[in-house]
N, C-alpha and C positions, 0 to 999 in steps of 0.2 A: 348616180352615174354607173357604167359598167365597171365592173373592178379591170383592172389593167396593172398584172405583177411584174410585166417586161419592159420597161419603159427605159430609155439611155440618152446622156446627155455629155457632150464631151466638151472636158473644160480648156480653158486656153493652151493647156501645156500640152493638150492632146491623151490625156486620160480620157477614159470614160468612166461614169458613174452612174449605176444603173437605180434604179427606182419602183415601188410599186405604189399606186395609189387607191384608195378607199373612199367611200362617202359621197359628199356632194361636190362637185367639179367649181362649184363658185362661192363654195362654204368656207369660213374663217381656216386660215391656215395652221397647221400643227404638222410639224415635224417628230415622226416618233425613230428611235434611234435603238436599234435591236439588240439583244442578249450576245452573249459569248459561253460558246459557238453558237449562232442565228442568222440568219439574213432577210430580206426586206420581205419575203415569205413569213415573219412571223403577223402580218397583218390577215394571215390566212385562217388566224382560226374564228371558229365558230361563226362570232355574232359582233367581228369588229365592224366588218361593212356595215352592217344594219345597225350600231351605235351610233356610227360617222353620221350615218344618215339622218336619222332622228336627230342629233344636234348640231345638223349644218356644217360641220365640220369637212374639209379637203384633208385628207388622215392622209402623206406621205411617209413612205417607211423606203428609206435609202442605203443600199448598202455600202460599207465602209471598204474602204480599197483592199483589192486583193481578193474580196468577199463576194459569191456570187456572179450579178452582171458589172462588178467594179474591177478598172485595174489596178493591180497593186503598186505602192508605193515607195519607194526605197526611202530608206530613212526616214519612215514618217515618223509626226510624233501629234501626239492629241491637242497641242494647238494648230498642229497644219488642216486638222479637220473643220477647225471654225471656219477654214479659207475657203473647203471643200463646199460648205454647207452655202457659205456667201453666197459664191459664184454659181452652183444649184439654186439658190431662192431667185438670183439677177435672172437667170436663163427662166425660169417659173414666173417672172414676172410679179415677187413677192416682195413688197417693200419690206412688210413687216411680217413675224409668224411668231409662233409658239415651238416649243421644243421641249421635249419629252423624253425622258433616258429612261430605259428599262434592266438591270441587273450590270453587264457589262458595257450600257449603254449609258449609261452614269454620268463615268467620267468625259464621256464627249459631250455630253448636253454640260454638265459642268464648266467643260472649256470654253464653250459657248457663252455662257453667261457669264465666263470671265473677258473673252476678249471682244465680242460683239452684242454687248448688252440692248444699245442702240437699235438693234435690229429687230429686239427678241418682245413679243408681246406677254409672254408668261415662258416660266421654266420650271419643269416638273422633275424631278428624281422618284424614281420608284423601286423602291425594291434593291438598291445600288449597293457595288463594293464602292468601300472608302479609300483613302490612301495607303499603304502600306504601313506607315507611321500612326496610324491610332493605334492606342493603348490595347494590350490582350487583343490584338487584332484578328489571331486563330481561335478566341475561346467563343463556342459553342457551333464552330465550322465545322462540317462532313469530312472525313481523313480524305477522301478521294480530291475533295475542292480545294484543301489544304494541299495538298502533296501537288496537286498541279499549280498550282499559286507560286510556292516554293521552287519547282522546277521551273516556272516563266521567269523568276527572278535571280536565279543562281544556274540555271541551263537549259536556258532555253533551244537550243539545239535537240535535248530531247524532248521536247515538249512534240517536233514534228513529228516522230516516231508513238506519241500518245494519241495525238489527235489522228495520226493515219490508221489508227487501230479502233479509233470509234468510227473512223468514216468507214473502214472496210467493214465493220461488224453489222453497221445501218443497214449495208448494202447486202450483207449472207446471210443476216438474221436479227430482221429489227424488232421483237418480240422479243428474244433476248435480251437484246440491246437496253430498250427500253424496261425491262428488270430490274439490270444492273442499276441504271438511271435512279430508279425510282425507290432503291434498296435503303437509300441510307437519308430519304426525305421523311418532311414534317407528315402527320397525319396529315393535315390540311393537304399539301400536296400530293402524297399519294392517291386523297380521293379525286384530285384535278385527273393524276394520269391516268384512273380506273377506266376513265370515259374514251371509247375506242376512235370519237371523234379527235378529241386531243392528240392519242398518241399518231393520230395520220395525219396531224399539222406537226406535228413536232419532228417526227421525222423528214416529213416535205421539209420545211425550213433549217435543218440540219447539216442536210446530205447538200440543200441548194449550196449552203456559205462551205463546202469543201468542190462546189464545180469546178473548178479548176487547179485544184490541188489545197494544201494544208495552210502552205507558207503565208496566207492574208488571213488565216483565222490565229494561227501562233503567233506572228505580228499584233494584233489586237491584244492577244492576252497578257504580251511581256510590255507592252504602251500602260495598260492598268496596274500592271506588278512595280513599275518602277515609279520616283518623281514625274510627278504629273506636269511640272511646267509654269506652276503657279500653287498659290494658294489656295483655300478654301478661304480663309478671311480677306479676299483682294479681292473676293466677289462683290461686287456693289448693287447688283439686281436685285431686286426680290424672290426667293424660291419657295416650291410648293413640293414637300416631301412627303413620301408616304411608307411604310415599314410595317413589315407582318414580325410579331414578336416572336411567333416560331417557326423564320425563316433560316434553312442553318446552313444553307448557301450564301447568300451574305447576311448574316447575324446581326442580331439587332443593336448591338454595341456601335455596329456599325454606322447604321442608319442615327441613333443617339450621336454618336462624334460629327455627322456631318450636321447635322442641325443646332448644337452649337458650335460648330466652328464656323458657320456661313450668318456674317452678321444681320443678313433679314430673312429670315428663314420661318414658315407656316408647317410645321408639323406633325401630319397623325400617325400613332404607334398603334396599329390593329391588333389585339393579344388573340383573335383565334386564328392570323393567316399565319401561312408562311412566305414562301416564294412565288412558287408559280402561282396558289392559290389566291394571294392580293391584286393579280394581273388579271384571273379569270372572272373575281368575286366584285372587283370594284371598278374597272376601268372606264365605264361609262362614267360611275360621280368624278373620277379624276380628268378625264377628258370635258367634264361639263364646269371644274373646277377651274380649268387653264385659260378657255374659252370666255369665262366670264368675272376674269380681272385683267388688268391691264399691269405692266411691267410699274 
C-alpha cells in the first residue's frame, strides 16, 4: 500500500494520536512503538516498507503523546498507554495485533502485555531499557545516556533544556549533530550511521518527535527512568526478546535481567550487534518472528 506518515485519530477525551503506516493495508497487524527521542517516522527508514510488504504485515508506528502528530498528556504514565493503544486498535478496527517496542519503546510494549495481554497476538522487545532497579544497571552505558537517564530521574526539569539543545543543533547542524551521536557507539553501530541514508531518517524522525516543542519527548524519558507501574514478573504473556551484546545504549545486562525476570520469555543475545545495528541487521527475522506465533 502507499506509505502514509500523517495519519490522526482522536480518542474519546479529545486527544489526538497521530500515526504512520507501512506494508500491506490488509496484512496481519503489528504495532511497532519507537525509540527515545523518535517518532512514528522511525518507520521511514530504508527497507521497512518493503519488509512490511513481503511478510504481509500492516507495520503501524504511533506516536506517543506530546510526540509528533500526538497530544500531549498530563500526568501520563506507561500504563495510560495500554488505553492509548486500545482505543487506537478499536478506531483501526483491530480485534487482535502484535506489538513491538524498540529501545525506549520497551517499556510501553511491556505495559501492554501487562495490562492487555488479551488483545496482543505476539510481544516483541528489542533492544530495550530495563527498569531502573536492575542490578549494575549503568555498567557498560555511554556517559552521555547515563547522565541523561540520571537527569530524567533526579531532574527532570533539566532534561528540557538537554533535549532543546539536540533539537536546536539537528536543526543548525545535523552533520554535527550526528557526530556527536555516533561518538561514543558500538562499532556495529557506527557502521549503521556511516550510511548517509540512515542518517537522513534519523534526523527526519528526530527533529519530527520535537514538532512541537521538548515537553512530550522529556515526559517519555522520566515515564522509563521511574517505577514502571508493574512488574516484569506480573507479565503473563509470552515474550519475544532480542539484544545486541554490544549495545551500550541499553547494555546487555539489561536485555539479560528482562528475560529472566519475564516468566515466559523467548530470548536471543546477538554478540556482533549493538543498538541501532540489531534494528537495521534483523528486523525482517524479528517481524517474521511476531507474525508467526500466537500469544
Amino acid at each position: 500500500m502507499p506509505i502514509n506518515t500523517d495519519y490522526q485519530v482522536k480518542l474519546r477525551n479529545g486527544r489526538s494520536i497521530g500515526y504512520a503506516e507501512y506494508g500491506h493495508s490488509q496484512g496481519k497487524p503489528v504495532l511497532h512503538f519507537h525509540g527515545t527521542p523518535s517518532s512514528r517516522l522511525e518507520g521511514n527508514r530504508s527497507n521497512v516498507n518493503e519488509v512490511a510488504t513481503q511478510l504481509g504485515i500492516r507495520l503501524i508506528f504511533p506516536d506517543r503523546p506530546g510526540i509528533g502528530l500526538s497530544d500531549f498528556q498530563r500526568h501520563r504514565t506507561l500504563l495510560n498507554w495500554a488505553d492509548d493503544v486500545t482505543e487506537l486498535a478499536d478506531r483501526l478496527n483491530l480485534d487482535q495485533f502484535a506489538v513491538l517496542g524498540f529501545s525506549g519503546g520497551v517499556p510501553h510494549a511491556a505495559a501492554c502485555a501487562y495490562k492487555i495481554p488479551h488483545r496482543l497476538t505476539a510481544v516483541g522487545l528489542m533492544a530495550g531499557i530495563s527498569p531502573l532497579d536492575t542490578p549494575k544497571v549503568f555498567q557498560g552505558m555511554s556517559n552521555s545516556n547515563r547522565q541523561q537517564i540520571t537527569i530524567a530521574r533526579k531532574a527532570p526539569w533539566l532534561l528540557r533544556f538537554l533535549f532543546w539543545q539536540v533539537s536546536r543543533e539537528l536543526q543548525r547542524s545535523p552533520d554535527r549533530a550526528i557526530a556527536q551521536l555516533a561518538n561514543e557507539l558500538s562499532e556495529p553501530d557506527k557502521a549503521v550511521f556511516a550510511h548517509s541514508d540512515f542518517q537522513a531518517s534519523l534526523i527526519q524522525m528526530v527533529r519530527e518527535a520535537f514538532r512541537y516543542g521538548s515537553r512530550g519527548v522529556v515526559w517519555d524519558q522520566v515515564l522509563i527512568a521511574r517505577p514502571w507501574g508493574f512488574r516484569l514478573n506480573e507479565i503473563a504473556i509470552k515474550v519475544y526478546l532480542w539484544h545486541g551484546e554490544m549495545d551500550v545504549l541499553c547494555p546487555i545486562n539489561m536485555g539479560r535481567y528482562m528475560a529472566e525476570a519475564i516468566p515466559n520469555c523467548s530470548a536471543q543475545f546477538l554478540p556482533q550487534e549493538g543498538h541501532i545495528s540489531l534494528y537495521a541487521n534483523h528486523y525482517k527475522e524479528i517481524l517474521a518472528t511476531l507474525i508467526s506465533t500466537a500469544a
